[in-house]
C-alpha positions in Angstrom: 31.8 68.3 145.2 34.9 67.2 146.5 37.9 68.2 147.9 39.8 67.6 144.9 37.0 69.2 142.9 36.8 72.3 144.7 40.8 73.1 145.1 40.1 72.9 141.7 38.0 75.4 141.3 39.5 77.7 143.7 42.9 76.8 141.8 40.9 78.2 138.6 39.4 81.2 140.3 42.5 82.4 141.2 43.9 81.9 137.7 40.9 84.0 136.0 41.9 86.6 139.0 45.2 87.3 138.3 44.3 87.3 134.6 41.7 90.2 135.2 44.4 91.5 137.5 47.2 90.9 134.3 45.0 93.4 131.9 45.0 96.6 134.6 48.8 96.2 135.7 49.9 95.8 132.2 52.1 98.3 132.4 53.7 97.9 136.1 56.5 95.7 137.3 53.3 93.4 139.0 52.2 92.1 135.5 55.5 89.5 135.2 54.8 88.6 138.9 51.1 88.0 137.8 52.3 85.9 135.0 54.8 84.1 137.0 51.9 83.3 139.6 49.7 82.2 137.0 52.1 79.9 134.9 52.5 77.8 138.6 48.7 77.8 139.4 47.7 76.6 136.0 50.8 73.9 136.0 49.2 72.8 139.5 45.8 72.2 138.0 47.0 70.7 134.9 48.7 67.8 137.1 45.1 67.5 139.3 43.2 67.3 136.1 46.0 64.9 134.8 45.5 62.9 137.4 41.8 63.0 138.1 41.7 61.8 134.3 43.6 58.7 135.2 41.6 57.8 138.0 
């Protein structure tokens, strides 16, 4: 795997994280930061998959 590969997946790890994180801290302040965090993450991995796809 490479290094684009596995930022990737990290990138995607973290994103299933926060969204495990999102269910318990549905009701605390922490769930719009959560969302906030995982709205950027999941931009930044769209534009690596976008541009692995036009490689």
């Amino acid at each position: 795997m490479d290094d684009k590969q596995a930022a990737m997946a990290r990138l995607q790890a973290r994103i299933d994280a926060i969204n495990k994180r999102m269910v318990i801290d549905s009701n605390d302040l922490d769930y719009e930061t959560h969302l906030r965090q995982k709205r950027q993450l999941q931009q930044i991995l769209d534009r690596m998959k976008a541009f692995n796809s036009q490689a």
